[in-house]
PAVEX-912607 format. One record per residue (C-alpha): x, y, z; residue number from 1. Coordinates in steps of 0.2 Angstrom, whole numbers, plus 5000, padded with zeros to 4 digits. Example, Ala and Ser with C-alpha at 12.3 -4.5 7.8 and 13.67 -1.06 7.14 Angstrom:
REM residues 2
<east:5062&north:4978&up:5039&numar:1>
<east:5068&north:4995&up:5036&numar:2>
***
This chain:
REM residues 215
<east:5094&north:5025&up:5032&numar:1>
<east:5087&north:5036&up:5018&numar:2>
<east:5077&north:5030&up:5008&numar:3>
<east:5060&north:5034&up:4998&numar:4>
<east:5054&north:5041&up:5016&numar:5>
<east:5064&north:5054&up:5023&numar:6>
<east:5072&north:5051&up:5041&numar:7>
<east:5059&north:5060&up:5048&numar:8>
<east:5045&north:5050&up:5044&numar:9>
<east:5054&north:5033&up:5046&numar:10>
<east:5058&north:5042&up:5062&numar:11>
<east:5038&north:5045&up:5066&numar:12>
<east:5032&north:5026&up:5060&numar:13>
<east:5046&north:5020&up:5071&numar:14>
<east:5041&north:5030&up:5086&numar:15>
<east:5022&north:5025&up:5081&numar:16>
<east:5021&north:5009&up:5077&numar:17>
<east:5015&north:5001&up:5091&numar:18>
<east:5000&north:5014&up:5094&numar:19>
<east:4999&north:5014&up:5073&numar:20>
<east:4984&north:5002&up:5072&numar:21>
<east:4975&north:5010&up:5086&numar:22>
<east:4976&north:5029&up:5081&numar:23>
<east:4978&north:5029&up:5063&numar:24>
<east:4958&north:5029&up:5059&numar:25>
<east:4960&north:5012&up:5051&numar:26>
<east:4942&north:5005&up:5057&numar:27>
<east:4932&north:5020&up:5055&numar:28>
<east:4940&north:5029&up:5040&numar:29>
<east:4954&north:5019&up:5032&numar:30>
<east:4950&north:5002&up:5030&numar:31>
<east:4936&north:5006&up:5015&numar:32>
<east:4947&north:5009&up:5003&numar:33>
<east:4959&north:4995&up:5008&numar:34>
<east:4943&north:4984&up:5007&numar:35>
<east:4938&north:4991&up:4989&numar:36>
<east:4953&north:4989&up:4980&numar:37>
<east:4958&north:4972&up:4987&numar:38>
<east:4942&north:4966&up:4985&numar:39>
<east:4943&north:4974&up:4965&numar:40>
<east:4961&north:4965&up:4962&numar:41>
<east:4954&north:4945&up:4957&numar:42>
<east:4968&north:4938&up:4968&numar:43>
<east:4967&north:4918&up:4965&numar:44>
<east:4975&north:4904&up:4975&numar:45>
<east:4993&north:4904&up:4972&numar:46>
<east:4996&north:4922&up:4968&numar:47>
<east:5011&north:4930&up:4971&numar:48>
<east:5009&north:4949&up:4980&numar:49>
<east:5019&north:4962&up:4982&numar:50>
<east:5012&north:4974&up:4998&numar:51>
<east:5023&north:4991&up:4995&numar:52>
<east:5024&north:5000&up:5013&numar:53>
<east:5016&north:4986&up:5020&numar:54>
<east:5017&north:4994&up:5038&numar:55>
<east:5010&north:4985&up:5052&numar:56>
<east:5003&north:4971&up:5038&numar:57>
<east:4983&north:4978&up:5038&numar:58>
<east:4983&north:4970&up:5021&numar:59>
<east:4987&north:4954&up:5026&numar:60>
<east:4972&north:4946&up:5029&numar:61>
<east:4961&north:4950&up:5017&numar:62>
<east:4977&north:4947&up:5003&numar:63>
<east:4980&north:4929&up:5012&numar:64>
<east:4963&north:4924&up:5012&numar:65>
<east:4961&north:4926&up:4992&numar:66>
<east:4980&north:4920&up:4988&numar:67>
<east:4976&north:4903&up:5001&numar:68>
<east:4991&north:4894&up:5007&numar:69>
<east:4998&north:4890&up:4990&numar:70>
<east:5000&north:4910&up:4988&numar:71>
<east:5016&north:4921&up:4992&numar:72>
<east:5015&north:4939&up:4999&numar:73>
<east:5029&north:4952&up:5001&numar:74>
<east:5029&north:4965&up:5011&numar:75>
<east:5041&north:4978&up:5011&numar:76>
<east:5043&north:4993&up:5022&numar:77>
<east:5057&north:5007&up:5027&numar:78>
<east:5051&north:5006&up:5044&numar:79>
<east:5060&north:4994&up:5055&numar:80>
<east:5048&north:4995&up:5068&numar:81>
<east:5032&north:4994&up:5057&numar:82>
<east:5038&north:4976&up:5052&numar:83>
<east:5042&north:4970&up:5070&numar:84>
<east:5022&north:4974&up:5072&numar:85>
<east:5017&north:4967&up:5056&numar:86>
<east:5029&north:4950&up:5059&numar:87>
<east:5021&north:4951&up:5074&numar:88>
<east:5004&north:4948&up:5066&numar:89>
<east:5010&north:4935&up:5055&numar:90>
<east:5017&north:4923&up:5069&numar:91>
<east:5000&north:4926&up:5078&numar:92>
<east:4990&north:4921&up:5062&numar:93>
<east:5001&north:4905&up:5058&numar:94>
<east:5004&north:4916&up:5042&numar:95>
<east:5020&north:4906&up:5036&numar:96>
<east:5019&north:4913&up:5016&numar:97>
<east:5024&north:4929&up:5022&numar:98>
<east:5039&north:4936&up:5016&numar:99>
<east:5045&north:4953&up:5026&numar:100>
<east:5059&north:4964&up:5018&numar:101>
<east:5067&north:4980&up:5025&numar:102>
<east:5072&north:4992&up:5013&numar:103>
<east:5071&north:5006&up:5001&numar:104>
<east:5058&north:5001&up:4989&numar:105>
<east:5068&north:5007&up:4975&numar:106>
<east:5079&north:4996&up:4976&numar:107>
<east:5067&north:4981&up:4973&numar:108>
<east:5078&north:4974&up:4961&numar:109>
<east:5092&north:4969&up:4976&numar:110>
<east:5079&north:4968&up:4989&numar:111>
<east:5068&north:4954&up:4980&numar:112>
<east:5078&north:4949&up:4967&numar:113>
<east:5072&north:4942&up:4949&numar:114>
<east:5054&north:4940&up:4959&numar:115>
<east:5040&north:4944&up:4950&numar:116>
<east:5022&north:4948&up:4956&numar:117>
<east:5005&north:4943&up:4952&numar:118>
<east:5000&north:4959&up:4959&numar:119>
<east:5005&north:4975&up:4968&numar:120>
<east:4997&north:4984&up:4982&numar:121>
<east:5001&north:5003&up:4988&numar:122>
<east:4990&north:5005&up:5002&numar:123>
<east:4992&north:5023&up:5009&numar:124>
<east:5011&north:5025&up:5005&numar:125>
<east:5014&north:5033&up:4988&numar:126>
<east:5010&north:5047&up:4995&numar:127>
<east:5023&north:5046&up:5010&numar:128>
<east:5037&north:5042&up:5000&numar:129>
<east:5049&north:5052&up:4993&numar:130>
<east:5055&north:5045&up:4978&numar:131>
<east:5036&north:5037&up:4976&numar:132>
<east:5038&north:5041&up:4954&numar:133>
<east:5054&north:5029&up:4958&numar:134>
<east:5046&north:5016&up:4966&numar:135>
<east:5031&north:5016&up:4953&numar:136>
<east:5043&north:5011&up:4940&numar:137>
<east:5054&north:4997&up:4950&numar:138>
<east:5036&north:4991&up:4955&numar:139>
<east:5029&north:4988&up:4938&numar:140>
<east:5044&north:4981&up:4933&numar:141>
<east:5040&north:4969&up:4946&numar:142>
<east:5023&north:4964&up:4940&numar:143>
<east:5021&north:4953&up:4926&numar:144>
<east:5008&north:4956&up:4909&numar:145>
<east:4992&north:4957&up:4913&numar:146>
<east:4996&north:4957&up:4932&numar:147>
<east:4987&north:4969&up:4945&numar:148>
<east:4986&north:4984&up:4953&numar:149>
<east:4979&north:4991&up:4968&numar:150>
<east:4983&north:5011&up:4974&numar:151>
<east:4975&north:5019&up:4987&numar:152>
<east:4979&north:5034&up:4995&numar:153>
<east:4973&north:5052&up:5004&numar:154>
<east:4967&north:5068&up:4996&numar:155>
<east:4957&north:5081&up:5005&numar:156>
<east:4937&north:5080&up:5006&numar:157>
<east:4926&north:5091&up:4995&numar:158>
<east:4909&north:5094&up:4992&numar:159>
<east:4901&north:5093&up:5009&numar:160>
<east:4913&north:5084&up:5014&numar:161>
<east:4922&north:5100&up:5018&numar:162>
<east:4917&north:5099&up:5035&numar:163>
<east:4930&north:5088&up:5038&numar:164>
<east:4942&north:5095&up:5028&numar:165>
<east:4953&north:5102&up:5046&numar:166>
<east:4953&north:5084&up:5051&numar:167>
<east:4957&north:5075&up:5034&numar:168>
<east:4971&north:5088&up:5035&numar:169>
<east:4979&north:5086&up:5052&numar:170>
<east:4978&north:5068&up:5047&numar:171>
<east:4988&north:5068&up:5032&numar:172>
<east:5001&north:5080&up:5042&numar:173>
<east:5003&north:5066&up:5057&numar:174>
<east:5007&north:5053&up:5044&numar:175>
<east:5017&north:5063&up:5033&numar:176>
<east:5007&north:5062&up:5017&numar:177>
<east:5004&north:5073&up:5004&numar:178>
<east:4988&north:5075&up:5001&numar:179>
<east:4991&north:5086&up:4984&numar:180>
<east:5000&north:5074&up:4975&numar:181>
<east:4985&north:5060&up:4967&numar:182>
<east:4999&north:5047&up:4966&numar:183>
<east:4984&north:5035&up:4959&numar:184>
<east:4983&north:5047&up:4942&numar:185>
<east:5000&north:5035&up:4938&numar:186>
<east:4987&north:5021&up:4937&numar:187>
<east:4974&north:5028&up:4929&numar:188>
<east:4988&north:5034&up:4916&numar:189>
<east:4995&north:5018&up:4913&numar:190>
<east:4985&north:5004&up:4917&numar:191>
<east:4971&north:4996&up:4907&numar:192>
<east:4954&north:4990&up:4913&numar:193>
<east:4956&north:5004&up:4927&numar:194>
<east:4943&north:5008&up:4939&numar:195>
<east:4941&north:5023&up:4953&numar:196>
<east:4931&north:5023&up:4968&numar:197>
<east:4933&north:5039&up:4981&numar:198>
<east:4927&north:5034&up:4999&numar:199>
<east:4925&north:5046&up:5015&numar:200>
<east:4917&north:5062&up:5005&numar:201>
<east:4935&north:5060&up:4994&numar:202>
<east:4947&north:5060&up:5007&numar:203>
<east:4950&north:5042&up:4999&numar:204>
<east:4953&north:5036&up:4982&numar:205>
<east:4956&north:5019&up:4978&numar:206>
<east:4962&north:5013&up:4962&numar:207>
<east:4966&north:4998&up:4954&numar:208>
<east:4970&north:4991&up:4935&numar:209>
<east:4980&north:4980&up:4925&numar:210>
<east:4997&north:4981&up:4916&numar:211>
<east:4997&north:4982&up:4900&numar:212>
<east:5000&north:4964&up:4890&numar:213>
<east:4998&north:4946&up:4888&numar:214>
<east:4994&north:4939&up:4904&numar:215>
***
């Protein structure tokens, strides 16, 4: 299946999913800018989320615990295999206002139908994707006035954080991302009430805003 990832890199997250949480960095490096953003997005009880590239559900907890029972979360992912990890860890938490969905996240509109969000997370995945200016659209569409949104994704370290650059770089060629494309300027274009943090000498960025509109 082809969708905004290539086969290739649905074909690494399949072959890697079960080592994913292990080996990605998520403690040490990675989990920062999840915290920062998800922390930054005012989820309330009831809420209904949508997790873009969801993966092996890392988001979950700290989404569920602000949207409480009442809440619904989404998550979608191209990756098969990913979501037989991240099902797995819904089963184990008793996490039974999760909603999985494989697909091509351009086609939201067949995939979750006339659903609309509360918010929108794009953890990491923009920036995998292929047709990620695609998936930015379908996704706002998604979200209702004066809903939220939370990117966060990879660029490559600066300052003196340059002496991690080879490392920042061999991890964005393992997981496929580009670390030139700055998918979260699309937020920071197009949201209001925007605000930017950078994490790990730059190597994250994490975003988050609102749409435009009455809420």
């Amino acid at each position: 299946m082809l969708g905004p990832m290539s086969s290739r890199r649905i074909g690494r997250y399949t072959l890697g999913a079960r080592l994913y949480d292990v080996l990605s960095g998520e403690r040490p490096v990675y989990r920062v800018g999840r915290s920062a953003a998800i922390g930054r997005l005012g989820l309330r009880p009831g809420d209904r989320v949508l997790d873009l590239g969801c993966g092996t559900g890392l988001n979950f907890a700290p989404v569920l615990a602000a949207i409480g029972p009442t809440g619904r979360l989404t998550g979608l992912d191209a990756s098969g295999s990913m979501l037989a990890r991240a099902r797995a860890r819904t089963t184990a938490a008793g996490w039974d206002q999760v909603r999985l969905v494989e697909g091509d996240a351009t086609d939201l509109d067949t995939l979750v139908g006339e659903a609309t969000y509360d918010a929108v997370v794009a953890t990491y995945t923009l920036s995998i994707m292929r047709d990620w200016q695609s998936v930015w659209v379908h996704a706002l569409r998604r979200l209702r006035p004066g809903g939220r949104v939370a990117v966060v994704d990879l660029s490559l370290p600066g300052g003196l954080g340059l002496v991690w650059w080879p490392a920042a770089r061999l991890a964005c060629w393992t997981g496929g991302a580009d670390p030139y494309r700055k998918p979260w300027r699309l937020a920071q274009d197009q949201l209001v009430d925007v605000i930017t943090t950078t994490h790990r000498a730059g190597h994250v960025v994490a975003v988050t805003g609102t749409r435009p509109g009455p809420a």
